[in-house]
C-alpha positions in Angstrom: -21.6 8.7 8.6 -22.8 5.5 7.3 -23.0 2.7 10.4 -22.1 -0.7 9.5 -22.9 -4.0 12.4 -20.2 -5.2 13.6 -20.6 -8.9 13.0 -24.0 -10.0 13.1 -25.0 -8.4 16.4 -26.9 -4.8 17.2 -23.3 -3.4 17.8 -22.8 -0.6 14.8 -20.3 1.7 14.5 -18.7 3.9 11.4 -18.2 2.1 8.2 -14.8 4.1 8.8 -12.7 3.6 11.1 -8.6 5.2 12.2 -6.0 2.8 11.8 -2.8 4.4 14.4 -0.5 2.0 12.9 1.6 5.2 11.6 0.5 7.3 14.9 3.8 6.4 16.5 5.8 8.7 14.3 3.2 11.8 15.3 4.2 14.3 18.1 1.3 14.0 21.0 -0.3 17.3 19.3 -0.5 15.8 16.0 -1.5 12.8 17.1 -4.4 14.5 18.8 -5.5 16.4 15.8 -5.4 13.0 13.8 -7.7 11.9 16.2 -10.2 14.2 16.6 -10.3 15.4 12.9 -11.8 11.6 12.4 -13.9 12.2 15.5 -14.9 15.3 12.9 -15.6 13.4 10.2 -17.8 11.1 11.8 -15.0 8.2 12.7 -15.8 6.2 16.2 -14.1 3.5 15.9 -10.3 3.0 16.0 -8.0 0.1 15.5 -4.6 -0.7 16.5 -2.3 -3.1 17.8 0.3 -3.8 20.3 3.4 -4.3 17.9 2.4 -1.1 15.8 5.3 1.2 16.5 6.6 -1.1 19.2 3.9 0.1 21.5 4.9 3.7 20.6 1.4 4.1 18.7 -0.7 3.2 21.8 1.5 5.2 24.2 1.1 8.6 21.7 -3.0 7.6 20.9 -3.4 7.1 24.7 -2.0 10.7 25.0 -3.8 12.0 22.5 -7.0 10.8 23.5 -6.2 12.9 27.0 -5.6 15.8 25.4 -8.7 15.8 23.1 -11.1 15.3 25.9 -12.9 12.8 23.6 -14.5 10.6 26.4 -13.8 7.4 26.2 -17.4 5.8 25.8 -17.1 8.6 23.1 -15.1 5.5 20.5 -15.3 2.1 19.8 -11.4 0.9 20.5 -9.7 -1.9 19.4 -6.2 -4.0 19.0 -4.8 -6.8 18.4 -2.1 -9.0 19.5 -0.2 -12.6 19.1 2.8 -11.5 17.4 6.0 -11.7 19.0 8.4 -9.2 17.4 11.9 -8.8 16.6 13.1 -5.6 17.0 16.3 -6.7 15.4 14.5 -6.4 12.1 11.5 -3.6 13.0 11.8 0.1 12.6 9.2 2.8 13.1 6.0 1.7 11.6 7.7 -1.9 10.2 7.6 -3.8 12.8 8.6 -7.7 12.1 7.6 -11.0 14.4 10.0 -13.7 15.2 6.8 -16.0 15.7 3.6 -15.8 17.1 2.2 -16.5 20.7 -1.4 -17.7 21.1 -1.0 -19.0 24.9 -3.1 -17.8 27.2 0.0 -16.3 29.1 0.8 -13.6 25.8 -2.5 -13.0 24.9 -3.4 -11.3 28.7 -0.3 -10.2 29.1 -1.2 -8.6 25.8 -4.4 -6.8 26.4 -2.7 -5.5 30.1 -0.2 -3.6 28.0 -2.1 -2.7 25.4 -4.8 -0.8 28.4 -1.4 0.4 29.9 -0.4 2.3 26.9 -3.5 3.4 26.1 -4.4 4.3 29.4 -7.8 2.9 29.0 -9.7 0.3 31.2 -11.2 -2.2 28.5 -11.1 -2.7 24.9 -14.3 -2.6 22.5 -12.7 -5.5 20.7 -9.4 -7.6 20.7 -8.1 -9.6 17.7 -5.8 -12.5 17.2 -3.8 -10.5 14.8 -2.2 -13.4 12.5 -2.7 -17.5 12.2 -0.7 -19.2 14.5 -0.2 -22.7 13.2 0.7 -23.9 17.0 -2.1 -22.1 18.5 -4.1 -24.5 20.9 -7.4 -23.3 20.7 -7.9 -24.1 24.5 -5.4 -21.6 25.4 -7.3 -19.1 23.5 -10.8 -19.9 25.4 -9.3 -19.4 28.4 -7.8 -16.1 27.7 -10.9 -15.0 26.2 -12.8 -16.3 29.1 -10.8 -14.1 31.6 -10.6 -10.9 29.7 -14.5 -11.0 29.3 -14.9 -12.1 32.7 -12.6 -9.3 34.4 -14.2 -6.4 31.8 -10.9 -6.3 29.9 -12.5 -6.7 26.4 -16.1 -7.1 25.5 -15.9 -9.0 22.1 -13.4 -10.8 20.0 -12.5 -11.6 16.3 -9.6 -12.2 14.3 -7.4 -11.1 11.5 -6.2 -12.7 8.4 -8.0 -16.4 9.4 -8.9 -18.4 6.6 -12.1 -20.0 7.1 -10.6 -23.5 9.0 -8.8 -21.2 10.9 -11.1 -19.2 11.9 -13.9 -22.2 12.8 -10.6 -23.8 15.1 -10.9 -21.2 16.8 -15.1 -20.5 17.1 -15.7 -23.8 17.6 -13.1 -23.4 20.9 -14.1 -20.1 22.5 -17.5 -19.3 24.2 -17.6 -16.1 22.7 -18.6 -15.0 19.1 -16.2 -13.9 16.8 -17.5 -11.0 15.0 -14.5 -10.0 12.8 -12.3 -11.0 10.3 -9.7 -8.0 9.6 -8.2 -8.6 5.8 -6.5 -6.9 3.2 -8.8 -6.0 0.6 -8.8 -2.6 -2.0 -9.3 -1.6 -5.6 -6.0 -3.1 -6.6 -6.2 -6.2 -3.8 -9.2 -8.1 -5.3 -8.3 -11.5 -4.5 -11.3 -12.8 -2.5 -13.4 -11.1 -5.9 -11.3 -12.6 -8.1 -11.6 -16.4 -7.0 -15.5 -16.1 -7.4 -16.2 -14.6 -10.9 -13.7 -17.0 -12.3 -14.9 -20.3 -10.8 -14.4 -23.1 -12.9 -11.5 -21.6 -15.0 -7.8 -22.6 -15.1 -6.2 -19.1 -15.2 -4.6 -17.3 -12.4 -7.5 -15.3 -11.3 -8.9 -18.9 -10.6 -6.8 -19.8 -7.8 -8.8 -19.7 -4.6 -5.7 -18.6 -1.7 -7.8 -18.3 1.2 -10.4 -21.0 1.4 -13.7 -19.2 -0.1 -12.9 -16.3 2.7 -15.8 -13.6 1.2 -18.6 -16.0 1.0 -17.5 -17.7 4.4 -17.8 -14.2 5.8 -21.0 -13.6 4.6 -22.7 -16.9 5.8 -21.2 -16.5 9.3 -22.3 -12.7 9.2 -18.7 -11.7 9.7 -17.6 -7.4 9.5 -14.7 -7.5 7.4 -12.0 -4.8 8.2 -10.0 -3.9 5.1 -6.9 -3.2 5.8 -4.6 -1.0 3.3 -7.9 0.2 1.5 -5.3 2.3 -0.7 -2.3 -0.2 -1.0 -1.8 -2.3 -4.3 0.7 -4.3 -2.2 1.6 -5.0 1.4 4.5 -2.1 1.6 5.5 -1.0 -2.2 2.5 1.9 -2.1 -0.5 3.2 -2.9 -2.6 2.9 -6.4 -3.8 7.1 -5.7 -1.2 9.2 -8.2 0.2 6.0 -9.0 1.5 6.0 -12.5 0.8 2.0 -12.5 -2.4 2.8 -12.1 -3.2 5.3 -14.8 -6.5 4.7 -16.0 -7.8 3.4 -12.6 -7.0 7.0 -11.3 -7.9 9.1 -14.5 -12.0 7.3 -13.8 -11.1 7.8 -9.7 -10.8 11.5 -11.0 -13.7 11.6 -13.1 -16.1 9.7 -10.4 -14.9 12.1 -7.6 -15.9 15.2 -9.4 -19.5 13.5 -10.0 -19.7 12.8 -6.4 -18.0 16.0 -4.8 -15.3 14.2 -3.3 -11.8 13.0 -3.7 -10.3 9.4 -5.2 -9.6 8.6 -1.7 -13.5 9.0 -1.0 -14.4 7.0 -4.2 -11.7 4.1 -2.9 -13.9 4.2 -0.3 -16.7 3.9 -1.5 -16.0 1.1 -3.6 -15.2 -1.1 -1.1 -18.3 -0.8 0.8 -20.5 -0.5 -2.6 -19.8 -4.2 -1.9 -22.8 -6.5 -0.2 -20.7 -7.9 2.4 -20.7 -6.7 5.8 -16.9 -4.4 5.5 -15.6 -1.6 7.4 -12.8 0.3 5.6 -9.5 0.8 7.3 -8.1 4.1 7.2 -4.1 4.0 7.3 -3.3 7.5 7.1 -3.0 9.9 9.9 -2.6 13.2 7.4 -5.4 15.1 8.7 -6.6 16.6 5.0 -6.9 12.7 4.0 -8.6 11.6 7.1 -11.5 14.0 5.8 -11.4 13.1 2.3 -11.3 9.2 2.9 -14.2 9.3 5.4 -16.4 11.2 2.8 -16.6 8.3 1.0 -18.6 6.5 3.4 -22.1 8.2 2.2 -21.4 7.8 -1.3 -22.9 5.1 -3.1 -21.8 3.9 -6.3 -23.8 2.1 -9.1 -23.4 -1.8 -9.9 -22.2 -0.4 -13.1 -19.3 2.1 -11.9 -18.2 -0.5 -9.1 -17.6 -2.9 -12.4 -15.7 0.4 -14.1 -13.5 0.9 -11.6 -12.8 -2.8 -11.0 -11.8 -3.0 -14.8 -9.8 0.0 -14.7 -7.7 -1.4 -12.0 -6.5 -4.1 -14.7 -9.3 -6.9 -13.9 -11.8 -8.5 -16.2 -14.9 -10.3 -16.9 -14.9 -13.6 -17.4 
């Protein structure tokens, strides 16, 4: 599978990578096929974090790791933590915060739990997993500082950090953050959007996250996208969707050019793009796992990126 740095470092890993937000509804044995089907297809890098499933999709990925006798050096791990949850509002794979926690007590009492569950000794990566508008970025350093220091994580990004936020942060910690993990997908085009229609006064022209793309690409950021199928944050995916239409009548006809599936050519898409992105898969049907991955080694011309982006109801200035 295509390799992709991870930030602007010698660190690569699969422009793919297994999302176990959804793992916590998966018996152990079908949470261990998940897993090694993506192992299969090429996938060594996996993402997660500690309110997913309550904790419940560490503790079954932890077991299914065990049980695949994937060795651990074997995957590039990762999670993410700073949200403080309220189970009075989560259920299985919605889980809700009731605020975020940036002190240096919650983020390493974080990471502990999140090696506990696992039942791992370090992460590959850990991520402040959303803005904290009382963070103190001294807090942060120090966590980071101990975490490296003991072995408990070797790097450290972020997710969903505008570009202020995300320099607060840089300009606190010793370390370099290498990621920024954002929503981004055929029908979530936002950071594309603000660009092409620069110096316009319609709706595409509102910039909502501070120039995000370019930023990323100056500061040699990987950009996870997250929900790489999703038109929304929970009403569904754009695949089959009859909202989506003629986006998935060309997904159809671009698949069968490439010998894959609309999945792959979602794929695809996102990392036909320039900047540094790693696609996030969601899904933990094994059949889709496959198909998504595929996409990876397929790369589409300037002019089908443009199709596709038009066919998911965007234009050209």
């Amino acid at each position: 599978m295509k390799q992709v740095k991870m930030g602007n470092t010698n660190w690569t890993a699969s422009a793919v990578a297994l999302g176990i937000m959804r793992m916590e509804a998966l018996s152990v044995d079908d949470a261990t096929k998940s897993l090694q089907t993506a192992v299969d297809a090429g996938i060594n890098f996996v993402d997660s974090a500690d309110i997913y499933g309550m904790g419940k999709s560490e503790e079954n990925f932890g077991q299914a790791l065990k049980q695949s006798g994937i060795a651990r050096d074997k995957l590039f791990i990762q999670s993410k933590g700073g949200i403080v949850t309220d189970p009075a509002r989560s259920h299985g794979s919605f889980v809700f915060g009731q605020r975020y926690d940036f002190s240096k007590q919650h983020i390493l009492e974080a990471v502990d739990g999140i090696l506990e569950r696992m039942q791992i000794d370090y992460l590959d990566s850990f991520l402040l997993h959303r803005p904290d508008p009382l963070m103190e970025p001294d807090q942060i350093a120090a966590a980071f500082d101990e975490l490296q220091m003991a072995g408990k994580v070797r790097h450290f990004g972020v997710s969903n950090f505008n570009p202020q936020q995300f320099m607060l942060v840089q300009e606190a910690v010793s370390q370099k953050l290498l990621i920024n993990q954002l929503q981004f997908s055929i029908a979530h085009t936002g950071m594309v959007d603000f660009g092409m229609h620069t110096n316009m006064k319609d709706e595409r022209s509102i910039d909502h996250d501070g120039g995000l793309l370019e930023f990323a690409r100056r500061k040699g950021l990987t950009i996870q996208a997250w929900s790489p199928f999703q038109y929304g944050m929970f009403e569904g995916t754009f695949i089959d969707s009859p909202k989506y239409q003629e986006l998935n009548d060309l997904l159809a006809k671009l698949a069968e050019k490439y010998h894959t599936s609309k999945n792959g050519i979602a794929v695809a898409w996102i990392l036909r793009h320039p900047a540094n992105m790693q696609v996030l898969l969601g899904t933990m049907t094994p059949e889709h796992i496959a198909d998504s991955a595929a996409g990876a080694d397929i790369e589409l011309t300037k002019q089908e990126w443009y199709d596709v982006y038009f066919a998911a109801g965007n234009d050209l200035p």
